[in-house]
N, C-alpha and C positions, 0 to 999 in steps of 0.2 A: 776346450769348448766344442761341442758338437756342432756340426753343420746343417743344413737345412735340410741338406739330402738326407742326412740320418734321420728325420723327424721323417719325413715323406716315407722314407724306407720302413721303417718302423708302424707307422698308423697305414701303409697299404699291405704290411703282413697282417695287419688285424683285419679291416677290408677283407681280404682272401679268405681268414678263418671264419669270418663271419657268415661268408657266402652263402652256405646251404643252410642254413637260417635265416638266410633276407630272403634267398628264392624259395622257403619253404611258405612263408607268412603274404606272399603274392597274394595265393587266389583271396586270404582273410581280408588282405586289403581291397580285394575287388567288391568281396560283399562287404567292408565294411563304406566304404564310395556310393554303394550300391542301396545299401540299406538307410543313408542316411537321403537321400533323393526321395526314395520309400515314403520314410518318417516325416517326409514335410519341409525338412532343412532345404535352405539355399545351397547352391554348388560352394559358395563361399562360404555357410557356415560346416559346409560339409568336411570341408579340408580343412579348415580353423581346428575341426575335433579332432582332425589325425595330427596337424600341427602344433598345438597349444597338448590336449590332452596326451596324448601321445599314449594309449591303454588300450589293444586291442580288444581285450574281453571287454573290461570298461565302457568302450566305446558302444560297442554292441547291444551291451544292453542298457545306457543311458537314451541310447536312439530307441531301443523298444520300447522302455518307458517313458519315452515322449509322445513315441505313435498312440500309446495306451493311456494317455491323458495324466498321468502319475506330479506329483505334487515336486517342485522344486526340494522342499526339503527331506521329500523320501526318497529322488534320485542322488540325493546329496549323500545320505546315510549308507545305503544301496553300494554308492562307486566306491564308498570310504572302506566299506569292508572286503569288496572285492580285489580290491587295489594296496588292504595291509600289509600284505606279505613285504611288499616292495621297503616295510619299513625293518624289518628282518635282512631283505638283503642289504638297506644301509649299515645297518649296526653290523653287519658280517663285515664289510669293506672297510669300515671306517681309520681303520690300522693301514689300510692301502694308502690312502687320501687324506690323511689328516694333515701330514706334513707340508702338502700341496699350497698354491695360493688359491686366494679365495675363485677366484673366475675359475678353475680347474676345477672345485668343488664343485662348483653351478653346476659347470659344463655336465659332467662325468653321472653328476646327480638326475640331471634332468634325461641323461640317454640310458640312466641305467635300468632295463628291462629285464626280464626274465633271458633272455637270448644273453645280454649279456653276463648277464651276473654267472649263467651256467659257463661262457665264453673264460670268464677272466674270477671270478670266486674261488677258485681253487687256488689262484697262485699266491707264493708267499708274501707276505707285504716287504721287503726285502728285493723280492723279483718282481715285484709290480711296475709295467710299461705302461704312462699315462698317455704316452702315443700311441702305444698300439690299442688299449680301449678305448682311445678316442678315434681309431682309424674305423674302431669295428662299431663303435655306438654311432657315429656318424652316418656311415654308409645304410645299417639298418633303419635310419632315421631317413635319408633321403628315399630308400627303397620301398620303406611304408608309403610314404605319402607319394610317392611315383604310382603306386597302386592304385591307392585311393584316390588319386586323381583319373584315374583308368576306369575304375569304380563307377566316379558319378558321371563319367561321359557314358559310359553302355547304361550304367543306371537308368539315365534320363530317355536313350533309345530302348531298353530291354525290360521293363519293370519286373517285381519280384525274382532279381537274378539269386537270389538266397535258395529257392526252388530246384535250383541243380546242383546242390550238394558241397557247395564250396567249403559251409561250415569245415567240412573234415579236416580243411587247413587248421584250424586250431587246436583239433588232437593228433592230427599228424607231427604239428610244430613241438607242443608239449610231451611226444614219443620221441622225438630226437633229440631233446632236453633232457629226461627221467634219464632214459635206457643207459647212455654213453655212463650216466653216472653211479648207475650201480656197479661199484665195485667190493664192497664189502657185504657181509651175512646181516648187519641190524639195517643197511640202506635198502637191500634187497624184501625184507619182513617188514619196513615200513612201506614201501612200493605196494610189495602182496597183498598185504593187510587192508590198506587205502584202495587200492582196486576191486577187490571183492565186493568191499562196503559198499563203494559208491553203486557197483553194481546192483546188489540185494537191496540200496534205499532207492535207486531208478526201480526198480522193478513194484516195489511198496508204493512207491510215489511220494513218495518223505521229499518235503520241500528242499529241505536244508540238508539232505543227502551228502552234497558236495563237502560242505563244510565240517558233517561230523565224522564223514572218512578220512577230513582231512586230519582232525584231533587224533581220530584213532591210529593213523600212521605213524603220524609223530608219538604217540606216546608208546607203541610196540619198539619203534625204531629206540627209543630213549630205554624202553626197561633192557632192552634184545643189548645194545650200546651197555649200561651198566651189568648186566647179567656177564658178560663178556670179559669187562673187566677183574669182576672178580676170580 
């Protein structure tokens, strides 16, 4: 039977790998802290939405669509599509965690983000340490909301802190997530693919820009992927 040290040892190697991904998503927690002071929210319902929701992007714009008067159930529709992917990375893991008991599912469920899933998605369910992604979903979970409490204190002294550019925290974060993982020829053409688009429908002004480069990636990646096999 293992000891305790070994669980500590184990979820502080995740900790450490997780690192330059908690201290990348700082400044998003500062504007998101920041943003929600903005929008109207209490410091306490401020941190509720880094605490409870737990969705950077999410978060960001469920607060714009608050300041913007927007309808409980178009914010509702809005977070749900924003926030499917994450139902992609369950069904990826689910060979990891199945075995697990139920509170481990909770747990493992509710810290599972983009950070992590690119952290720990790769490894075999076989080689899966539920310590060490609970060391690294943990730590980015305390890290957030250290932010975001950092957030709504200059928030409340600094108004419109979003104005000096912090957003970039969020494609800086999601450039340290893609890059690492392009390693093959259809991951690399569905990246290409997906960035060009997004770019050429930002430039048209295509609302839904986001979303249909994101179709087009994946399905480059999927023909480029079967093209390959044969």
């Amino acid at each position: 039977m293992e000891s305790s040290s070994s669980y500590f040892s184990r979820a502080l190697q995740g900790c450490i790998a997780m690192l330059p991904l908690s201290l990348a998503v700082v400044p998003w927690g500062f504007l998101a802290g920041s943003f929600a002071i903005d929008s109207g929210l209490t410091p306490m319902e401020g941190q509720a939405m880094s605490a409870i929701l737990f969705a950077g992007a999410a978060q960001l714009v469920a607060m714009g669509m608050i300041k913007s008067g927007a309808t409980l159930l178009t914010m509702v529709v809005t977070i749900f599509f924003i926030t499917s992917r994450h139902f992609l990375y369950s069904l990826s893991m689910r060979n990891h965690i199945v075995g697990l008991p139920i509170r481990w599912r909770l747990a493992l469920g509710f810290l599972l983000t983009d950070e992590l899933f690119a952290l720990c998605g790769h490894h075999k369910p076989e080689k899966f340490d539920r310590w060490y992604a609970l060391g690294a979903g943990l730590s980015f979970y305390i890290i957030w909301n250290i932010a975001t409490l950092v957030g709504i204190v200059i928030g409340a002294q600094i108004p419109n802190l979003q104005q000096y550019g912090l957003e970039f925290a969020v494609a800086a974060t999601f450039i340290a997530i893609v890059v690492p993982n392009i390693t093959t020829l259809p991951i690399f053409l569905a990246a290409a693919s997906a960035l060009i688009c997004s770019v050429i429908f930002a430039a048209m002004g295509i609302e839904l820009g986001l979303v249909i480069s994101s179709i087009v990636g994946m399905t480059v990646g999927y023909l480029s992927e079967e093209k390959l096999k044969r």
